[in-house]
DSSP file (Angstrom, degrees, kcal/mol; ACC not computed):
  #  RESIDUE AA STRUCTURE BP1 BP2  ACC     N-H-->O    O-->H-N    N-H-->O    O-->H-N    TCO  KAPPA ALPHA  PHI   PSI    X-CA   Y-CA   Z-CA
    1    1 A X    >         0   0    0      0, 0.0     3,-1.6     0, 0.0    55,-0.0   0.000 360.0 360.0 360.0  13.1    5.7   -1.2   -8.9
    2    2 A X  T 3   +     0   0    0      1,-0.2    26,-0.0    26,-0.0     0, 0.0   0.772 360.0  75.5 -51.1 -57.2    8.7    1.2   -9.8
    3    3 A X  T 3   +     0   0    0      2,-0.0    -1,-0.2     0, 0.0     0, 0.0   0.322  64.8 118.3  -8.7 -49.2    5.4    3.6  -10.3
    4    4 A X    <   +     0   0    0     -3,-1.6     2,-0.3     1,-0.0    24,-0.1  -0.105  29.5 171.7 -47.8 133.0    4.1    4.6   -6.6
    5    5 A X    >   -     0   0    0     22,-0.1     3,-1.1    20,-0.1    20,-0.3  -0.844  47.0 -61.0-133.9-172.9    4.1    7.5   -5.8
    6    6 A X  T 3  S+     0   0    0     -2,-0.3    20,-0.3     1,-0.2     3,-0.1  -0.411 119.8  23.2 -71.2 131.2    2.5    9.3   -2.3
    7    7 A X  T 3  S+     0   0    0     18,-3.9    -1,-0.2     1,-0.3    55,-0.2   0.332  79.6 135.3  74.6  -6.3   -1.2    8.6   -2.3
    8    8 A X  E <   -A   25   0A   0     -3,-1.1    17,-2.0    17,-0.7    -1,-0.3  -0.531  48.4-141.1 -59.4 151.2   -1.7    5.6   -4.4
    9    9 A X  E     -AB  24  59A   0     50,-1.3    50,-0.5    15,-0.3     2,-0.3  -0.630  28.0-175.3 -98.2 155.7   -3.9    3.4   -2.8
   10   10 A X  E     -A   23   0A   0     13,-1.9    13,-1.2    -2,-0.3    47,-0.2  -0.742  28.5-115.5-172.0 125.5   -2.8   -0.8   -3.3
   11   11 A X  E     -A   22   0A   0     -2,-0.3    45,-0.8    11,-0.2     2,-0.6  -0.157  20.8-160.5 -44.2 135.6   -3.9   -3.8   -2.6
   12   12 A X  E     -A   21   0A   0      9,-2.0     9,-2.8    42,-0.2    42,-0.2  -0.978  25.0-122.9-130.8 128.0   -1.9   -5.7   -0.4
   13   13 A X        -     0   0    0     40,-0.8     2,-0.1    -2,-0.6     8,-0.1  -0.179  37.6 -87.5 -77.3 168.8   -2.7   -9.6   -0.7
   14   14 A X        +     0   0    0      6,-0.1     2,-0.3     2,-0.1     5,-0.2  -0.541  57.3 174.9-119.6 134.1   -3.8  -11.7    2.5
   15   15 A X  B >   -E   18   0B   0      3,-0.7     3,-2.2    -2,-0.1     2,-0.9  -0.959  51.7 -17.7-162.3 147.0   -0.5  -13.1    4.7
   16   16 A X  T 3  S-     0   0    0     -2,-0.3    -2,-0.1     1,-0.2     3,-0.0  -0.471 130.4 -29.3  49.5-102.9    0.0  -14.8    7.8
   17   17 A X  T 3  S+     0   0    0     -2,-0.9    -1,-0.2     2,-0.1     2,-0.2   0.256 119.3  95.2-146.7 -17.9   -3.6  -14.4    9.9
   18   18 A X  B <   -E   15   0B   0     -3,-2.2    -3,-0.7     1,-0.1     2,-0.1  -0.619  67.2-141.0 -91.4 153.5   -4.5  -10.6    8.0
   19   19 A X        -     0   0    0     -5,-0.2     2,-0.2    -2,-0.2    22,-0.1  -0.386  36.5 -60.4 -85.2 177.6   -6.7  -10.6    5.1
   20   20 A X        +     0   0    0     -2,-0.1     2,-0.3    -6,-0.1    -7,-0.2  -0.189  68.4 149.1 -49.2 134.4   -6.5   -8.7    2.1
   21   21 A X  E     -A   12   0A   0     -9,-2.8    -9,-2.0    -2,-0.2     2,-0.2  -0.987  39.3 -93.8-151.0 158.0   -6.7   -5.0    2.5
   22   22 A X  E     +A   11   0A   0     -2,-0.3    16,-1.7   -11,-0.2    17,-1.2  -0.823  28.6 177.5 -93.1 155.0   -5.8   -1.4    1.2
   23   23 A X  E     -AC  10  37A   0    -13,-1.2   -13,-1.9    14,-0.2     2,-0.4  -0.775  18.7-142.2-126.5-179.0   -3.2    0.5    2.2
   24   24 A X  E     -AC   9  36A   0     12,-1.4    12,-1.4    -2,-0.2     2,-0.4  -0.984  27.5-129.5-125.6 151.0   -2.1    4.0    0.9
   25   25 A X  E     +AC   8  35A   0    -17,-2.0   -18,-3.9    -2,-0.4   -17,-0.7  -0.772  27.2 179.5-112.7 152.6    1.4    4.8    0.6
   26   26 A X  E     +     0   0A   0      8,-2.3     2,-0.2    -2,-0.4   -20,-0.2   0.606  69.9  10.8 -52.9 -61.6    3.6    7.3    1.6
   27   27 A X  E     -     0   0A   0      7,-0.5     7,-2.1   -22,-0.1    -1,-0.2  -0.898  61.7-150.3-152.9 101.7    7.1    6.8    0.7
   28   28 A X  E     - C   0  33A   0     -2,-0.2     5,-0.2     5,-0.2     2,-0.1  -0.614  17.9-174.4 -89.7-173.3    8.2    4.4   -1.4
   29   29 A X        -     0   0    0      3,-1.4    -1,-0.1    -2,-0.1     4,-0.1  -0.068  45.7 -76.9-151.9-152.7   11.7    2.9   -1.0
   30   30 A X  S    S+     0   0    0     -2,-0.1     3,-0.1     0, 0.0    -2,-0.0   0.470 130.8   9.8-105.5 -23.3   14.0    0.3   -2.9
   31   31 A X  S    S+     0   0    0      1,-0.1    20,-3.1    19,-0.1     2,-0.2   0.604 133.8   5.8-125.4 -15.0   12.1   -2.9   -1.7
   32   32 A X        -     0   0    0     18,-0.3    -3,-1.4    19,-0.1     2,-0.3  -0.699  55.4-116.3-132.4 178.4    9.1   -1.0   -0.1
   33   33 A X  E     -C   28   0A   0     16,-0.5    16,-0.6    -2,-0.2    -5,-0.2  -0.899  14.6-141.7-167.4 156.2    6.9    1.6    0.9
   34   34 A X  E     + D   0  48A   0     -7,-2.1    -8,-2.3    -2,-0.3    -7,-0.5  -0.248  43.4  96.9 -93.0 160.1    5.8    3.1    3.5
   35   35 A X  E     -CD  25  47A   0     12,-3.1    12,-1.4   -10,-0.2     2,-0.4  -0.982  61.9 -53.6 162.7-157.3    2.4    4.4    4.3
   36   36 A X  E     -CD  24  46A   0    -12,-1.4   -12,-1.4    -2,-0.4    10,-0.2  -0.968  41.5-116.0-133.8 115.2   -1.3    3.4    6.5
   37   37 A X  E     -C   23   0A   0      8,-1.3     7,-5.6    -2,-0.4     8,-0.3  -0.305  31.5-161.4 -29.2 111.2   -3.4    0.5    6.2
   38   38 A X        -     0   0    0    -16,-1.7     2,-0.4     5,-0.3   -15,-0.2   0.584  60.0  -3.8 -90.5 -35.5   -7.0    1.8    4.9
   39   39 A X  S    S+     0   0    0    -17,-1.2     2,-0.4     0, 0.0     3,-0.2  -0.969 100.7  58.1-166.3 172.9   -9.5   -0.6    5.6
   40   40 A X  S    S-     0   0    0     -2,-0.4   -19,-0.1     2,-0.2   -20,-0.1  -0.781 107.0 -46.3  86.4-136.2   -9.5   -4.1    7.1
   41   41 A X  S    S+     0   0    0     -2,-0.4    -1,-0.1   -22,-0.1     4,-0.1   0.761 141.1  51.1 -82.9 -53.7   -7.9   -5.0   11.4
   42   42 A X  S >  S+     0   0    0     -3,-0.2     3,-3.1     2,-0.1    -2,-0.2   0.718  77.8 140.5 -92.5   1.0   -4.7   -2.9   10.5
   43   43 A X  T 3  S+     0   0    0      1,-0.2    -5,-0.3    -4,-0.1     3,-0.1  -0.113  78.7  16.2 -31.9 117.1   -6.8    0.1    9.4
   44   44 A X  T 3  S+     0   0    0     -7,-5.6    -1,-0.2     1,-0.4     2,-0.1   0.262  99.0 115.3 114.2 -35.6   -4.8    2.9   10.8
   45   45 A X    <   -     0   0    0     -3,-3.1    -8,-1.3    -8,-0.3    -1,-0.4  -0.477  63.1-127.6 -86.0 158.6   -1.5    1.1   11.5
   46   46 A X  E     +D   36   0A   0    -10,-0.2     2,-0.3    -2,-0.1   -10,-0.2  -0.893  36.3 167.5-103.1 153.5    1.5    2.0    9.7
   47   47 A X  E     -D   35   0A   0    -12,-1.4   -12,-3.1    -2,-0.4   -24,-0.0  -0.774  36.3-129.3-140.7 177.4    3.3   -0.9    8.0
   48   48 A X  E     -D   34   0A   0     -2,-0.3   -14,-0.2   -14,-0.2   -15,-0.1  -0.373  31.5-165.4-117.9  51.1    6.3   -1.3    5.3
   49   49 A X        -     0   0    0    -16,-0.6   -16,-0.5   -17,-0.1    -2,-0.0  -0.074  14.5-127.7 -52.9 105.1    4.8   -3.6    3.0
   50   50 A X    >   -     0   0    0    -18,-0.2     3,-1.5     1,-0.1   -18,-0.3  -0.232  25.9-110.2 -53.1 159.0    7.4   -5.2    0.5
   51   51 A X  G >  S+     0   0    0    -20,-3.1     3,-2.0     1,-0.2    -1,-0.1   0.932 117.1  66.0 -29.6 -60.4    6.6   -5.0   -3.2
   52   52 A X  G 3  S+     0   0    0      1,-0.4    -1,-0.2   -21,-0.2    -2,-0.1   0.662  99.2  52.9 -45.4 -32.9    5.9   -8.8   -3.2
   53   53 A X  G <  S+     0   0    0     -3,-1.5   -40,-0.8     1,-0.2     2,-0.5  -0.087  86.8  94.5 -89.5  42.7    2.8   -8.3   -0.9
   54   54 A X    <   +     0   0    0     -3,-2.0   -42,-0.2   -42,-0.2    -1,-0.2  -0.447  51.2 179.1-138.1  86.0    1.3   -5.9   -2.9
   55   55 A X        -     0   0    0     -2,-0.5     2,-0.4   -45,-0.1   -43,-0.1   0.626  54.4 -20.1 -45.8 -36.9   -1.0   -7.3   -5.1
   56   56 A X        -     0   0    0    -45,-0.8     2,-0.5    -3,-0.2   -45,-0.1  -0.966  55.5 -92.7-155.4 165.1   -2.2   -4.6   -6.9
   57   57 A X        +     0   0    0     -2,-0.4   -47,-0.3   -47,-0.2     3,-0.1  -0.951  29.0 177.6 -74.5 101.4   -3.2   -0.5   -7.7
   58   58 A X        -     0   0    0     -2,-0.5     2,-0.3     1,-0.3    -1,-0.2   0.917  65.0 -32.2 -80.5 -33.7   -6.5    0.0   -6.5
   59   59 A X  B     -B    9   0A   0    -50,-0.5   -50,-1.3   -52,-0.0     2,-0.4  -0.986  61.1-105.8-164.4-178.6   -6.2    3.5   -7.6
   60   60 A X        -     0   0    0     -2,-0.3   -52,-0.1   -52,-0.2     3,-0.1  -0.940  32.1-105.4-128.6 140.9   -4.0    6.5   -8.1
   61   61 A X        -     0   0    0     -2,-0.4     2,-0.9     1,-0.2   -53,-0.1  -0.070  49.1 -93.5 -57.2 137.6   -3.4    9.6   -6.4
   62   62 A X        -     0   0    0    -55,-0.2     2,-0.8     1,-0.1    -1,-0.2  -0.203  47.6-140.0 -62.4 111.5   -4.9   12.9   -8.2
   63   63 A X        -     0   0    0     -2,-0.9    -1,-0.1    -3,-0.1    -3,-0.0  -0.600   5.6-139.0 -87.0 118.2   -2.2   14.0  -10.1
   64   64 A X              0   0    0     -2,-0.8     0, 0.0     1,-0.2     0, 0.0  -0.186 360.0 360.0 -70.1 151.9   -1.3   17.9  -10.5
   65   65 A X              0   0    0      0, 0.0    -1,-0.2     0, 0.0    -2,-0.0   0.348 360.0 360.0 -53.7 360.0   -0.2   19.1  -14.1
């Protein structure tokens, strides 16, 4: 997940009492990244989601030449 960059979209996998959802990130980090919950109850919130919850790429930011 070395990959993220600002505007990626990713799954983040269902923990504790939240379900699965996307978030989009922000910032990534050395263990994280940063960013806003997209859809689901945290739609809106900002989290730090480790690598480990983050299930997946739902899609990638448009990237300029």
């Amino acid at each position: 997940m070395d990959d993220l960059r600002e505007g990626d979209v990713v799954v983040i996998r269902a923990f504790d009492d939240w379900p699965e959802h996307l978030f989009e990130v922000d910032e990534t980090f050395d263990d994280c990244v940063s960013g806003y919950s997209i859809t689901g109850p945290l739609a809106g919130v900002y989290g730090e989601p480790g690598f480990e919850l983050i299930k997946s790429v739902a899609y990638r930011a448009v990237r300029s030449a």
